[in-house]
Backbone as CSV, one residue per row, in Angstrom:
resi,resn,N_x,N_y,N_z,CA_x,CA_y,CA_z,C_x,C_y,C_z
1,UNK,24.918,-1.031,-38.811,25.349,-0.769,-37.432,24.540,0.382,-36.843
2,UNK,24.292,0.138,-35.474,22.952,1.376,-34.866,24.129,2.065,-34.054
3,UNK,23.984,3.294,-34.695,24.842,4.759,-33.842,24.696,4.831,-32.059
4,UNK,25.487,5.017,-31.785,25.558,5.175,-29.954,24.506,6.296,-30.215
5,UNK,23.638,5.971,-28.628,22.488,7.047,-28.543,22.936,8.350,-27.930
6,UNK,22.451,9.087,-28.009,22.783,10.636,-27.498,22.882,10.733,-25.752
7,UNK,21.971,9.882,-25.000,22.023,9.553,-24.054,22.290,8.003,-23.598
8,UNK,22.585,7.779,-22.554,22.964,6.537,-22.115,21.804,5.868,-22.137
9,UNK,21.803,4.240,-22.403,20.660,3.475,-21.955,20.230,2.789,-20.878
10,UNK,19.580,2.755,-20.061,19.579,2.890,-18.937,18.857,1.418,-18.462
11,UNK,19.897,0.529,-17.497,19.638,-0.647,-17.155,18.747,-0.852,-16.185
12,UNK,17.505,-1.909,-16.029,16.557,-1.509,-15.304,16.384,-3.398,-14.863
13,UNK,17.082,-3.562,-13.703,17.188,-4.911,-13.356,15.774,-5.092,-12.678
14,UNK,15.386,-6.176,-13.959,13.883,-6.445,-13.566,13.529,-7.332,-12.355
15,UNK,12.561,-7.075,-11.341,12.146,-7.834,-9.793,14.147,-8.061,-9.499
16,UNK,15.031,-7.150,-9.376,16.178,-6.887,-8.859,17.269,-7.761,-10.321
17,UNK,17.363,-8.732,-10.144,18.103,-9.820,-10.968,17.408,-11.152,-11.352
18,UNK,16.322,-11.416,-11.666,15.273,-12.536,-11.690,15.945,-13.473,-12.040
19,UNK,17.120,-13.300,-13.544,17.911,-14.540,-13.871,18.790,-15.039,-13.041
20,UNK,19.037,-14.551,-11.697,20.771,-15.027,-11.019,19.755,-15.398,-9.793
21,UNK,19.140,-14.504,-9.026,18.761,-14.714,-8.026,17.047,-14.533,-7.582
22,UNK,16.293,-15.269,-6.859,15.499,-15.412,-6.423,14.701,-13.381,-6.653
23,UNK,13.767,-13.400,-7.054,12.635,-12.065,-7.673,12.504,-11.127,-6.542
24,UNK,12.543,-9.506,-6.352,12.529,-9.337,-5.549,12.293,-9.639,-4.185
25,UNK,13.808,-10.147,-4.505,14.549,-10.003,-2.832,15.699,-8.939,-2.586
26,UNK,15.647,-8.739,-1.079,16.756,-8.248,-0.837,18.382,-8.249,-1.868
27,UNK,18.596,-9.911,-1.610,19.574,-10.166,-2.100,19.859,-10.168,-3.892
28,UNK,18.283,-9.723,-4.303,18.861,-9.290,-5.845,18.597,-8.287,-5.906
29,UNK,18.126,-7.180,-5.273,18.375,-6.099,-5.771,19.905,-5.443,-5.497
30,UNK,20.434,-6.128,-4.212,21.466,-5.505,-3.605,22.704,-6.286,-4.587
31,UNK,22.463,-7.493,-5.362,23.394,-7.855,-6.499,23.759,-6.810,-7.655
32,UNK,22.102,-6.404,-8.523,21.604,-5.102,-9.097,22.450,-4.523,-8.962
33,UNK,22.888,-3.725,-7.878,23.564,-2.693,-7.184,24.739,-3.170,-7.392
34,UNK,25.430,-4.194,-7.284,26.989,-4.229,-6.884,27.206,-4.462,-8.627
35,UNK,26.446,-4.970,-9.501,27.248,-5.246,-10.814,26.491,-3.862,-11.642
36,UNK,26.524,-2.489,-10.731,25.967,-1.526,-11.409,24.992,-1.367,-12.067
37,UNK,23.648,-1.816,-12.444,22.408,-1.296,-13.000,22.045,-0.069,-12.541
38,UNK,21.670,0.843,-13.354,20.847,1.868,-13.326,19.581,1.981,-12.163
39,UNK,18.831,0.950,-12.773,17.649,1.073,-12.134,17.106,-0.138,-11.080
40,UNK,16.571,0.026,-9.635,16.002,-1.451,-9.426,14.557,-1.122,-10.271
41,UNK,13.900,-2.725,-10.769,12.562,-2.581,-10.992,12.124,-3.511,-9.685
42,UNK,11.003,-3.252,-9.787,10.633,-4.017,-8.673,8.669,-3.723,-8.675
43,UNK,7.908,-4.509,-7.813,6.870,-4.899,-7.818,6.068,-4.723,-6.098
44,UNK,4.830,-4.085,-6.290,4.272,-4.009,-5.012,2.924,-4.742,-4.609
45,UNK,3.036,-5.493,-3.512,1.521,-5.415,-2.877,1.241,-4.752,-1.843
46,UNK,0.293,-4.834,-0.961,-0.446,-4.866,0.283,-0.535,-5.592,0.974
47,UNK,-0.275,-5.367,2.542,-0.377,-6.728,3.401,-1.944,-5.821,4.191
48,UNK,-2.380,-7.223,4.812,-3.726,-6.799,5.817,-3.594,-5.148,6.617
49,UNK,-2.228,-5.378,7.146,-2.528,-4.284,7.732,-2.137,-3.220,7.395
50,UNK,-1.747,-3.239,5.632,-1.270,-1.841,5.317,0.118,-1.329,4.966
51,UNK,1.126,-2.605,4.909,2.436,-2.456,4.251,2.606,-2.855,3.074
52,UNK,3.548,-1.669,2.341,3.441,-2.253,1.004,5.099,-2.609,1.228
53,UNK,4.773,-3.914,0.314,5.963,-5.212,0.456,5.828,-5.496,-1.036
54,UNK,7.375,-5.931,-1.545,7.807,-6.480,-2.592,7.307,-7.770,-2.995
55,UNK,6.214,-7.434,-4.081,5.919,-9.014,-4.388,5.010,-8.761,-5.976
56,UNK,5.756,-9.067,-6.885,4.782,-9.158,-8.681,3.681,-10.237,-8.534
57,UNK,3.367,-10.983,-7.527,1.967,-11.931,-7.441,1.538,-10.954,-5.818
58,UNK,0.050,-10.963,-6.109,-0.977,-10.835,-5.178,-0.840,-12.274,-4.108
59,UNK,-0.555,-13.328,-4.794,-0.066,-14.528,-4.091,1.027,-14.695,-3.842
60,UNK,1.405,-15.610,-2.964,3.072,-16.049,-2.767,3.209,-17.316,-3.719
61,UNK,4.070,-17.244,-4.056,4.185,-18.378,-5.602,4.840,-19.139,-5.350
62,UNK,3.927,-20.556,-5.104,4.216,-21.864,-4.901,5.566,-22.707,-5.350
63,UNK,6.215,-21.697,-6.800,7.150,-21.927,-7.701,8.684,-21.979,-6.362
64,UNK,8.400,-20.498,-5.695,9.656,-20.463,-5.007,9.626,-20.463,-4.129
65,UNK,8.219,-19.879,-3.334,7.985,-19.455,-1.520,7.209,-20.895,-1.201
66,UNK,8.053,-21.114,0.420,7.435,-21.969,1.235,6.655,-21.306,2.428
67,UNK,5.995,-21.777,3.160,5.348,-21.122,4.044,4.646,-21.714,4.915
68,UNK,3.893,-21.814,5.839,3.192,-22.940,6.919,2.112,-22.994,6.738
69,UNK,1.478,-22.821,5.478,0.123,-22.971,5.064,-0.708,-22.110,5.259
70,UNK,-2.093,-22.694,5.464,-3.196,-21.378,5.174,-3.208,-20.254,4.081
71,UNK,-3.705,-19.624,4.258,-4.023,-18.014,2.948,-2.219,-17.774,2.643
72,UNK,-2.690,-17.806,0.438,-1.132,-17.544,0.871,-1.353,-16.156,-0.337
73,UNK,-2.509,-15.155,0.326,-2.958,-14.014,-0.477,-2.635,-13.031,0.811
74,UNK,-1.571,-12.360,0.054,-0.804,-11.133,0.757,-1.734,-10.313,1.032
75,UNK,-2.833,-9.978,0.837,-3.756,-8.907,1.437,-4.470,-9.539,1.979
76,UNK,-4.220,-11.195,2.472,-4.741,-11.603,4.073,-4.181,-12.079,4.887
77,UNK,-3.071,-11.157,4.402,-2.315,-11.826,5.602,-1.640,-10.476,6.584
78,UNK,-0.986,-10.240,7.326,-0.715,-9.241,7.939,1.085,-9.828,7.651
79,UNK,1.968,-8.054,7.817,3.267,-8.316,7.711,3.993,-9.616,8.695
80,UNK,3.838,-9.317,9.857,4.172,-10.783,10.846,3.890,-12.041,10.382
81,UNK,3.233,-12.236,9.533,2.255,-13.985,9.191,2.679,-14.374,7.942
82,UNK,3.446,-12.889,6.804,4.101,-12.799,5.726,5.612,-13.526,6.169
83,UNK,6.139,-12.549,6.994,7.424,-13.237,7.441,7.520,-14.252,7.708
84,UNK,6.596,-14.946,8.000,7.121,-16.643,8.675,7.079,-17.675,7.007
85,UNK,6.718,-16.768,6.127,7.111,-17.388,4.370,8.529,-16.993,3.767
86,UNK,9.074,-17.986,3.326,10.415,-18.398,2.768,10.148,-18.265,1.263
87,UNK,10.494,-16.558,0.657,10.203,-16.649,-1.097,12.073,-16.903,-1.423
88,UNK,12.967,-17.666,-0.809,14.259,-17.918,-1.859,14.606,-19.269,-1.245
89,UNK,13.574,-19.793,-0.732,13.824,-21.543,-0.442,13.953,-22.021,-2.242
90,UNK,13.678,-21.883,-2.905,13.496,-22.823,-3.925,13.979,-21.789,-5.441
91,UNK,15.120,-21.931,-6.096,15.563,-21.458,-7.109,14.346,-21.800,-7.900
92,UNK,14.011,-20.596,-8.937,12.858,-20.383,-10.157,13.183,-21.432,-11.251
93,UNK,12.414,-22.564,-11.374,12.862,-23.304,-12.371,12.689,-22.722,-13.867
94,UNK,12.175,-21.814,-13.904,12.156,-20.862,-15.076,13.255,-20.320,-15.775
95,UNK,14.261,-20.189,-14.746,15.704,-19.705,-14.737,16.404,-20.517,-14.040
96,UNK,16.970,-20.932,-15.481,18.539,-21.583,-15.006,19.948,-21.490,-14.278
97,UNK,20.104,-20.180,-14.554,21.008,-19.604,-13.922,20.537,-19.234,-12.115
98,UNK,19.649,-19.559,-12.036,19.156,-18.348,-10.651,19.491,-19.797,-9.663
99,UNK,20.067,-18.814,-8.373,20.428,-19.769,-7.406,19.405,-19.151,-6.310
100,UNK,18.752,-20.576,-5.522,18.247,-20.303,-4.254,18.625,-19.329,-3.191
101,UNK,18.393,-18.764,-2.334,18.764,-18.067,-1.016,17.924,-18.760,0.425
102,UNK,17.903,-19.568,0.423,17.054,-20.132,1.624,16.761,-19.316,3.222
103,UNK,15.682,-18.813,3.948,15.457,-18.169,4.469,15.250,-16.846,4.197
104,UNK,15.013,-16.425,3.001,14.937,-14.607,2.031,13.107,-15.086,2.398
105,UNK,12.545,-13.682,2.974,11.639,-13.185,3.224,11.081,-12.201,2.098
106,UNK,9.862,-11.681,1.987,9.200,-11.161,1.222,9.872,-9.443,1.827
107,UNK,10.433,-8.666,1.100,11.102,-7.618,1.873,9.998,-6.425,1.928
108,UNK,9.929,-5.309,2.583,9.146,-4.725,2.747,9.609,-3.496,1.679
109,UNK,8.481,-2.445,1.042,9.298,-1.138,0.684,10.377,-0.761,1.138
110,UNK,10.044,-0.172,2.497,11.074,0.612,3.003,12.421,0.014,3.036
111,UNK,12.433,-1.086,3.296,13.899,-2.149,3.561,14.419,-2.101,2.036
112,UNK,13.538,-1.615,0.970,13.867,-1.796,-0.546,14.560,-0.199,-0.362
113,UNK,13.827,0.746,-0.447,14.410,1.805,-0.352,15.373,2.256,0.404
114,UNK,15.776,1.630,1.533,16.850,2.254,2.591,18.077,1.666,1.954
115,UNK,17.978,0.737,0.769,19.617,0.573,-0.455,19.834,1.977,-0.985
116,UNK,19.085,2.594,-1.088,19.299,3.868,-1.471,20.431,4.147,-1.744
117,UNK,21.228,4.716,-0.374,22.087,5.201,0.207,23.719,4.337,-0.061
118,UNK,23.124,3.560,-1.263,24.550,2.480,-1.683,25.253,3.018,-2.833
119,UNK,24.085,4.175,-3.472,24.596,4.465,-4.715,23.518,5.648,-5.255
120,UNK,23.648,5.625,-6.277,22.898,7.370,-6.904,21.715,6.519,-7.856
121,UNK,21.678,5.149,-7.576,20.623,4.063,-8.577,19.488,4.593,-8.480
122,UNK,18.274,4.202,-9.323,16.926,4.829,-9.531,16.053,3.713,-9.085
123,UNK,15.118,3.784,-8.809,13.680,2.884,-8.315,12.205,3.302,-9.448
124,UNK,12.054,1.664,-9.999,11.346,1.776,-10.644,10.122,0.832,-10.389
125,UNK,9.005,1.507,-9.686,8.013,0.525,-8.523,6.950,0.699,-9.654
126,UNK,6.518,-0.791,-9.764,5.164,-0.702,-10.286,4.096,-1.303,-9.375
127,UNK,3.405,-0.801,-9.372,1.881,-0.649,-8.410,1.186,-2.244,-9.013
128,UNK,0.684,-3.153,-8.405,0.231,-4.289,-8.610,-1.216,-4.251,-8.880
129,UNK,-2.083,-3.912,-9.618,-3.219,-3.667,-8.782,-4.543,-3.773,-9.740
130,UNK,-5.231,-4.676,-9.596,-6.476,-5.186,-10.708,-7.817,-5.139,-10.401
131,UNK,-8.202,-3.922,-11.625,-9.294,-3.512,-11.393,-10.591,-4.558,-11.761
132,UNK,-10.233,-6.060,-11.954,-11.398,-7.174,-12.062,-10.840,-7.918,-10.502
133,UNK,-9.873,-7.682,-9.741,-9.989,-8.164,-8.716,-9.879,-7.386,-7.743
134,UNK,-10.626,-6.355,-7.018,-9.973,-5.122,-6.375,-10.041,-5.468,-4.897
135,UNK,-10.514,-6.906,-4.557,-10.020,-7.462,-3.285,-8.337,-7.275,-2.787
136,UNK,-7.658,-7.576,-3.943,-6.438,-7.861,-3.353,-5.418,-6.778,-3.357
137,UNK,-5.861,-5.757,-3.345,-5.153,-4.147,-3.167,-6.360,-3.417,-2.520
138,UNK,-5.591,-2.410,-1.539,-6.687,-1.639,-0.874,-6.712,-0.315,-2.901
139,UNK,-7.693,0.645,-2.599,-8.378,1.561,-3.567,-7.309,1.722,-4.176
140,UNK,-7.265,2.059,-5.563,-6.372,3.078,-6.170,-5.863,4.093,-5.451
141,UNK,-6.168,4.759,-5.005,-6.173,6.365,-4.427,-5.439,6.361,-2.901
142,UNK,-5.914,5.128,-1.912,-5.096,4.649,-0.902,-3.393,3.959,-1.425
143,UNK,-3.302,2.914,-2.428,-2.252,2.383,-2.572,-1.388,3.601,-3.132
144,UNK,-1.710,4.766,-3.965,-0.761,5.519,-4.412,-0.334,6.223,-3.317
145,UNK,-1.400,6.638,-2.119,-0.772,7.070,-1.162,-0.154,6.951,-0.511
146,UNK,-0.673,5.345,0.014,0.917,4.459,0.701,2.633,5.025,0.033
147,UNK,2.362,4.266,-1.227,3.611,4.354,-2.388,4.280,5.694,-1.583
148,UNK,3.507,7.309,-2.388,3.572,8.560,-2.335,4.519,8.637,-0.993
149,UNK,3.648,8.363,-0.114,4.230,8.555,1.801,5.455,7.852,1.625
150,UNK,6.035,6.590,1.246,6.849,5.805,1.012,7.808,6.792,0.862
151,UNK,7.979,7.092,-0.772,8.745,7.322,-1.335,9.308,8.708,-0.824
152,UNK,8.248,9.944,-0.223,8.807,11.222,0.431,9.555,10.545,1.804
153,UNK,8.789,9.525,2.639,9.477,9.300,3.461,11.359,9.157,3.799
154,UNK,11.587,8.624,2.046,13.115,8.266,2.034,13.483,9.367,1.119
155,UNK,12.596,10.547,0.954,13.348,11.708,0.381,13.960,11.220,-1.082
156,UNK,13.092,10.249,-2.061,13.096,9.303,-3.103,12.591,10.227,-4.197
157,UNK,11.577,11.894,-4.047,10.959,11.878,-5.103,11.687,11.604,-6.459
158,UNK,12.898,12.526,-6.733,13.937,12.364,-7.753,14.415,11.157,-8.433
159,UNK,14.638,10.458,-7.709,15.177,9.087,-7.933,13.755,8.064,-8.439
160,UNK,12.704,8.209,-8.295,11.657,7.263,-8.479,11.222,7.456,-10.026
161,UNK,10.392,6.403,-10.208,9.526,6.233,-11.251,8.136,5.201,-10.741
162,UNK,7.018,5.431,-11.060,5.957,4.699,-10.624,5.366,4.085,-11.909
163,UNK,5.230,2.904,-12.175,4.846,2.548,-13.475,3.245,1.411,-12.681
164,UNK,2.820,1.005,-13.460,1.510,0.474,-13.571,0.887,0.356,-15.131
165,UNK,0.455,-0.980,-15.090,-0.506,-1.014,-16.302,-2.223,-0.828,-15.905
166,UNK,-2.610,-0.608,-14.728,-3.575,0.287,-14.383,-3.224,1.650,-14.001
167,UNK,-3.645,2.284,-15.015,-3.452,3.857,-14.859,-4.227,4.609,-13.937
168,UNK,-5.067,3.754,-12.945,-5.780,4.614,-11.662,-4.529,5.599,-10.984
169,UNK,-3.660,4.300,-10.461,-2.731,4.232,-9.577,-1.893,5.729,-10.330
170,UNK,-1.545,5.767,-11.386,-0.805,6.754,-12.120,-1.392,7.850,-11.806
171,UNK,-2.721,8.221,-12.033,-3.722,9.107,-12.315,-3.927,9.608,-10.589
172,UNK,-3.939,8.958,-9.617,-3.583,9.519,-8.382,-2.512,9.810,-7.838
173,UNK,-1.209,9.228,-8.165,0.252,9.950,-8.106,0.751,11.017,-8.340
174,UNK,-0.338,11.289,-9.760,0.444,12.783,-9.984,-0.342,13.505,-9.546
175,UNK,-1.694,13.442,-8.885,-2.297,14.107,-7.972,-1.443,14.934,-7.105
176,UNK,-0.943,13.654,-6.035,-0.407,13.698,-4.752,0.950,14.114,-5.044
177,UNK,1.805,13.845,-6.099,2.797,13.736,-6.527,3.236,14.141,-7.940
178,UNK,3.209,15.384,-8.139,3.342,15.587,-9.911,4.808,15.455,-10.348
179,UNK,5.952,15.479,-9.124,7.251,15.681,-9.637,7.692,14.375,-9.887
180,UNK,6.948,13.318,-8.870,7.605,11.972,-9.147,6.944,11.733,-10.756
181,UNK,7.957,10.880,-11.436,7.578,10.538,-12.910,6.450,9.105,-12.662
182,UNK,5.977,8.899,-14.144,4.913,7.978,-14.394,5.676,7.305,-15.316
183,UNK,5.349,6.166,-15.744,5.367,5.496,-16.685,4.333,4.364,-16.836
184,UNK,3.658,4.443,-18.401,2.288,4.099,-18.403,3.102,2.172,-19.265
185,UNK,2.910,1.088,-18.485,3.113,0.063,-19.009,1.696,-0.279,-20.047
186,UNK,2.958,-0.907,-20.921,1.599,-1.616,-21.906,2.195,-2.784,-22.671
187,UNK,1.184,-3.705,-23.092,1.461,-5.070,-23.336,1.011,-5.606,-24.712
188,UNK,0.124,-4.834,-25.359,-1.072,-5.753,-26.655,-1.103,-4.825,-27.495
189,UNK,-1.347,-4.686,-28.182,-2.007,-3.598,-29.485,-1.003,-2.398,-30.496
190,UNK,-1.379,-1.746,-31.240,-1.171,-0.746,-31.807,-1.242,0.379,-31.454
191,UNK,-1.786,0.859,-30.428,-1.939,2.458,-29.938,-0.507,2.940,-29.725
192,UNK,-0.918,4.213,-30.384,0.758,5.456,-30.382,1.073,5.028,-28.870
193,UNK,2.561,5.296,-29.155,3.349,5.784,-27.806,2.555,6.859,-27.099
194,UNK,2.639,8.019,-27.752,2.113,9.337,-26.790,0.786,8.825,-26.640
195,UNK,-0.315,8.260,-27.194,-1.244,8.100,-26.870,-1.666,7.053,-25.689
196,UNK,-0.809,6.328,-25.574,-0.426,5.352,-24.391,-0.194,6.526,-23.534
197,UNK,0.685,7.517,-23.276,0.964,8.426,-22.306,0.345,9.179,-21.926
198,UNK,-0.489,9.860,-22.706,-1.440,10.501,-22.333,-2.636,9.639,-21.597
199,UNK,-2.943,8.685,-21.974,-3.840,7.717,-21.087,-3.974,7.430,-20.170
200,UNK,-2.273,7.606,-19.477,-1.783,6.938,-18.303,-1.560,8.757,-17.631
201,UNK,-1.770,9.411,-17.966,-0.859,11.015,-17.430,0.619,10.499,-17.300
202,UNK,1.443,10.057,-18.547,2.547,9.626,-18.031,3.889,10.325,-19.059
203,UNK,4.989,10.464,-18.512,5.923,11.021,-19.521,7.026,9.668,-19.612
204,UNK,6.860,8.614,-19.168,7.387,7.496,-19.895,6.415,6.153,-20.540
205,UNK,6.831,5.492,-21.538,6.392,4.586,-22.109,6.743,3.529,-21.862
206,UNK,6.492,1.983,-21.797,6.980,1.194,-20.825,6.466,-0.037,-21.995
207,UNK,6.527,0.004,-22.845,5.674,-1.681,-23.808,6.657,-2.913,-23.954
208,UNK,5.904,-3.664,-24.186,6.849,-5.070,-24.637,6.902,-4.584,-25.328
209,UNK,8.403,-5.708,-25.651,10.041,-4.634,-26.116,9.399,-5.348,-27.017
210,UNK,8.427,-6.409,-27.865,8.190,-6.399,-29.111,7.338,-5.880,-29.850
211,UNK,6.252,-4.898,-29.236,5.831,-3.321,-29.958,6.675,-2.216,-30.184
212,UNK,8.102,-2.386,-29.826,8.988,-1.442,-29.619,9.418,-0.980,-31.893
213,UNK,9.411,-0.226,-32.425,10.066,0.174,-33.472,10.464,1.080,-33.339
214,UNK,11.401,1.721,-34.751,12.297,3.234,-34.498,11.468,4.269,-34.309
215,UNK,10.140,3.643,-35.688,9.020,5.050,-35.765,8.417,5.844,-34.561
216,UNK,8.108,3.902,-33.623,7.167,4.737,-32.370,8.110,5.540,-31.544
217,UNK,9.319,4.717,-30.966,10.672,5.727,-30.500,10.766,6.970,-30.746
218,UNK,10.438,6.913,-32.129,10.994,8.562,-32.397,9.708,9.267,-32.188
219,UNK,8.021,9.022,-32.392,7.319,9.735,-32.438,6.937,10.129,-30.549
220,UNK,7.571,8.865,-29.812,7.381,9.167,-28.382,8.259,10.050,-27.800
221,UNK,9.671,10.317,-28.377,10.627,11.527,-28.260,10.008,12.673,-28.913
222,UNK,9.660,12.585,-30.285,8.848,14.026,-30.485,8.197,14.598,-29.738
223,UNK,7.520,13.869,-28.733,6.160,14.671,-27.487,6.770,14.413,-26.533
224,UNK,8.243,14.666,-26.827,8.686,14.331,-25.139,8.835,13.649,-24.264
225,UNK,8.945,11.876,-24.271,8.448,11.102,-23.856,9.674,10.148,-24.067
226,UNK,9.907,9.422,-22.786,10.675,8.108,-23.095,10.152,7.356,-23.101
227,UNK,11.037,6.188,-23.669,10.667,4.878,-23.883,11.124,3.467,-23.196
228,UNK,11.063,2.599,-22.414,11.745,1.888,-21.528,11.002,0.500,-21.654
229,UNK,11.178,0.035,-22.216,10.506,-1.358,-23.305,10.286,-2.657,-21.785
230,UNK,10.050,-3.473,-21.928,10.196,-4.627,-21.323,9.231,-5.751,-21.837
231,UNK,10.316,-7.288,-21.245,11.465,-7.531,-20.482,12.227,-8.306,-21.332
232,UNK,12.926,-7.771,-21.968,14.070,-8.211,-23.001,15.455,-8.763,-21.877
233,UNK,15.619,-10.439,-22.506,16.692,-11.106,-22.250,18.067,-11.519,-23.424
234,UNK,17.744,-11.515,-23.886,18.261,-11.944,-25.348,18.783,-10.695,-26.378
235,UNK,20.416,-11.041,-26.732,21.124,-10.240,-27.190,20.718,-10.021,-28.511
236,UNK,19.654,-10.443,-29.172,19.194,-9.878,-30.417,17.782,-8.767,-30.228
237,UNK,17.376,-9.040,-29.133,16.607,-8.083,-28.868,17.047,-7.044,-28.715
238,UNK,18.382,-6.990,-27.649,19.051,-5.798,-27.562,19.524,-5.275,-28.791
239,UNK,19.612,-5.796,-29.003,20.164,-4.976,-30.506,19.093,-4.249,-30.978
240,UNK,17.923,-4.568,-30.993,16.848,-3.931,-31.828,16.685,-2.867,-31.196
241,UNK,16.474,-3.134,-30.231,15.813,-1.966,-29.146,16.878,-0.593,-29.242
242,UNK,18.268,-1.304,-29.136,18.796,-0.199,-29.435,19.377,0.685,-30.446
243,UNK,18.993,0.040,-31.643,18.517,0.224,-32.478,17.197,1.289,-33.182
244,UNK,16.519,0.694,-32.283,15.072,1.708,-32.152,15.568,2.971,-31.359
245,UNK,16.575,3.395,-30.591,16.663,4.501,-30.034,15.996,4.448,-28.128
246,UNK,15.781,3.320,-28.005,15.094,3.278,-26.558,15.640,3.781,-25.575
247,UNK,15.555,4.473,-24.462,16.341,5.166,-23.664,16.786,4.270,-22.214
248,UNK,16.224,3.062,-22.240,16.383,2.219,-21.428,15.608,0.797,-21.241
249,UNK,16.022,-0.276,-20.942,15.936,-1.281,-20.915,15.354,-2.103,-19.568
250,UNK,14.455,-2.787,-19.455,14.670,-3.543,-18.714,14.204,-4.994,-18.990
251,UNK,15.239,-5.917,-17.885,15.394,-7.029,-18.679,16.028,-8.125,-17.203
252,UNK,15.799,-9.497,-17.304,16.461,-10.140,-16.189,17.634,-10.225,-15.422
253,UNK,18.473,-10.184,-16.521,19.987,-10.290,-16.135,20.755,-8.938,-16.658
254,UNK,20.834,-7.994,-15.531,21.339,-6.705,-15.960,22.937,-7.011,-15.644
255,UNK,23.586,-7.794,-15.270,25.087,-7.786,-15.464,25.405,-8.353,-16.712
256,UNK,24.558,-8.983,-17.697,24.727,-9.138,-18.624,24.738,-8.010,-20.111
257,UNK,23.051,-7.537,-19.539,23.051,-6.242,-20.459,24.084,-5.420,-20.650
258,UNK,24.867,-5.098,-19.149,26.103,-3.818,-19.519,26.599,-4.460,-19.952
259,UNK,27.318,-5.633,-19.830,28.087,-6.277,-20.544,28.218,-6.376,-21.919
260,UNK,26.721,-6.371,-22.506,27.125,-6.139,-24.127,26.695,-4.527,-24.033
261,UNK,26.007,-4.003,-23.779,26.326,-2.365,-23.785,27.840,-1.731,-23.741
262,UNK,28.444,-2.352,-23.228,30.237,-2.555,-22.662,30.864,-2.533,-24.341
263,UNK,30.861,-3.651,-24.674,31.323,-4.422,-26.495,30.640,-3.330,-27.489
264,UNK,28.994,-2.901,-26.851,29.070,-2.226,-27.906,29.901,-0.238,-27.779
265,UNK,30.445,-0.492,-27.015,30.683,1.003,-26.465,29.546,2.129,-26.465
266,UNK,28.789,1.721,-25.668,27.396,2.274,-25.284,27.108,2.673,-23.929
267,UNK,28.885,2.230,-23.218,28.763,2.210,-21.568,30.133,2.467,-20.957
């Protein structure tokens, strides 16, 4: 049996609720919110003229968004030409559980951040942004600034986290921004926790939850450092992870997670 952690573990409803409802949208992060998660996660692009809007594809994804054709690459399109696309016409056949929202628009930051004010929840934005395609994000150094302006704008520094598996975006945040936190995502290999962090200038760790063990846990708490795995669905994962000591989770269906966090008296 794995001992309750010293601190709480902290629920991090991935693109809002991906398993119940349509990927960042409005209407799942604001679900997020009502069945209590910790954290929204959520995902950014660029539109033509310079808004950063909720979206984990550079594209609008054929899977769920409808739209009236032409370019369906968010950095050619401008916010007005975005809106006239429908991303909760079509439930994710990926997820079973997830129900359509028909007419849900691609939401903008700010409309993400002004939930704020629903609760004391945290925002966990990762920066979209590929350095073999650097068409479809304006510079590193511009998008963190957008973000940066964003996030002071709603008086967010506290409450945020900026994660990215390009560490440009990181590496200019704490420029502009040293109080908001980092977290350096990672996906493949063997490299230490702290050494992942230091890579990224970051004081959280962010890996698939199946590089996750107790050792690296504990050697990423030795240097100070959390750990926040992803995207674990499945109640045997949870177990491991918490197990390993992870300080937070994120994962599709966060009314589920508390739920066994709940059984295990962890919440």
């Amino acid at each position: 049996m794995a001992l309750p952690a010293a601190q709480p573990i902290l629920v991090h409803g991935h693109r809002g609720a991906r398993a119940v409802l349509p990927e960042n949208t409005l209407p799942a992060f604001e679900y997020a919110i009502e069945i209590g998660a910790d954290v929204l996660e959520l995902d950014l692009a660029v539109t033509k003229d310079n808004v950063l809007v909720v979206s984990h594809d550079p594209t609008l994804n054929p899977k769920f968004c409808q739209g009236p054709g032409g370019s369906n690459v968010i950095r050619e399109l401008t916010l007005e030409e975005l809106r006239r696309w429908d991303c909760g016409a079509r439930a994710n056949p990926d997820f079973p559980k997830q129900k359509a929202v028909p007419g849900t628009p691609v939401p903008t930051l700010d409309e993400v951040l002004a939930l704020a004010k629903r609760g004391t929840f945290q925002f966990n934005i990762e920066t979209k942004i590929f350095k073999d395609k650097p068409w479809y994000t304006p510079p590193p150094e511009e998008f963190a600034k957008l973000l940066v302006d964003a996030i002071r704008r709603h008086k967010l520094e506290s409450r945020t986290i900026v994660q990215s598996f390009d560490y440009r975006t990181l590496h200019a945040v704490k420029k502009l921004a040293p109080e908001i936190r980092r977290s350096a995502l990672y996906a493949v290999g063997f490299k230490s926790f702290p050494a992942i962090a230091q890579e990224g200038e970051a004081t959280i760790v962010s890996p698939h939850h199946r590089l996750v063990t107790a050792n690296r846990v504990k050697a990423a708490h030795s240097a100070g450092l959390q750990v926040v795995p992803w995207t674990a669905n499945d109640p045997s994962d949870w177990e491991r992870l918490i197990a390993a000591g992870v300080d937070g989770i994120i994962t599709d269906d966060p009314a589920a997670l508390i739920q066994y966090l709940k059984s295990r008296n962890l919440r």
